[in-house]
C-alpha positions in Angstrom: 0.0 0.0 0.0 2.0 2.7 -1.4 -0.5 5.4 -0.5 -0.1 4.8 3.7 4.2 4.5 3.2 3.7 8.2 1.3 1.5 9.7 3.7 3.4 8.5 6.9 6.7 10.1 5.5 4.7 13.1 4.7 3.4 13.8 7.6 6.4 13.3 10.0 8.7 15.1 7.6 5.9 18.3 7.8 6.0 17.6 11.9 10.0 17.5 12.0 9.7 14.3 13.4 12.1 11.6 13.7 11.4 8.2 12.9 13.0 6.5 16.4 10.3 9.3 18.2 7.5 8.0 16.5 8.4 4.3 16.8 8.8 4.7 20.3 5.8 6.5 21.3 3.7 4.0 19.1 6.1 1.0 21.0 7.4 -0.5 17.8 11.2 -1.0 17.0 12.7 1.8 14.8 13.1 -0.8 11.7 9.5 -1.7 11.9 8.1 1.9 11.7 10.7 2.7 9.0 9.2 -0.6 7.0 5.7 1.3 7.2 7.1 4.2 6.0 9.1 2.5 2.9 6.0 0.0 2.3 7.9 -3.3 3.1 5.1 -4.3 5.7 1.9 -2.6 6.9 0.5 -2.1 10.2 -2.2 -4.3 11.9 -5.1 -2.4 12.7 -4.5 -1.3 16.2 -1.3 0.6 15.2 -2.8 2.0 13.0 -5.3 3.4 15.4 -2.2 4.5 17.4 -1.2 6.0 13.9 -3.9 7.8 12.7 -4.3 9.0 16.7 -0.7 10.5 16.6 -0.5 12.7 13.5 -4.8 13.4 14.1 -5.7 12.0 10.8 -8.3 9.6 9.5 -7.5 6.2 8.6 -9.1 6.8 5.7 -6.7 9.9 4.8 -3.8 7.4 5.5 -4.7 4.8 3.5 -5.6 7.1 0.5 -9.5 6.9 0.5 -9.6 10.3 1.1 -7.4 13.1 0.6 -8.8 15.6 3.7 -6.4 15.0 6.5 -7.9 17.2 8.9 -10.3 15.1 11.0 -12.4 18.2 12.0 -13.2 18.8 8.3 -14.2 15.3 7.7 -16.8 15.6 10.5 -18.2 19.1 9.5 -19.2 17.6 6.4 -20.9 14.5 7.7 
């Protein structure tokens, strides 16, 4: 899934973020995170969760089915 690697680089780049910060607040080793982020594996839906919770994003903005990242947009319009 090409989309969530792209969008997880994105956004930590735009926050200044390190990869070993966000690996470790999410409890994951530093090589797992960086696998998300280069699309060798994918996360199982509770990190994802953690994910989605971390940057404030929908899972549906990281997984491409969207392209509105802000999650108080995507309520004002429901």
């Amino acid at each position: 899934m090409q989309t969530l690697a792209k969008r997880l680089k994105e956004l930590r780049e735009n926050r200044r973020v390190y990869q070993r910060e966000i690996a470790d607040h999410l409890g994951l080793s530093f090589r797992g995170y960086q696998n998300y982020e280069t699309g060798q594996s994918e996360p199982k839906i509770a990190t994802l969760i953690a994910i989605a919770d971390y940057y404030q994003v929908s899972i549906d903005y990281l997984v491409g089915r969207t392209d509105v990242p802000d999650l108080n947009t995507i309520r004002a319009e429901e």
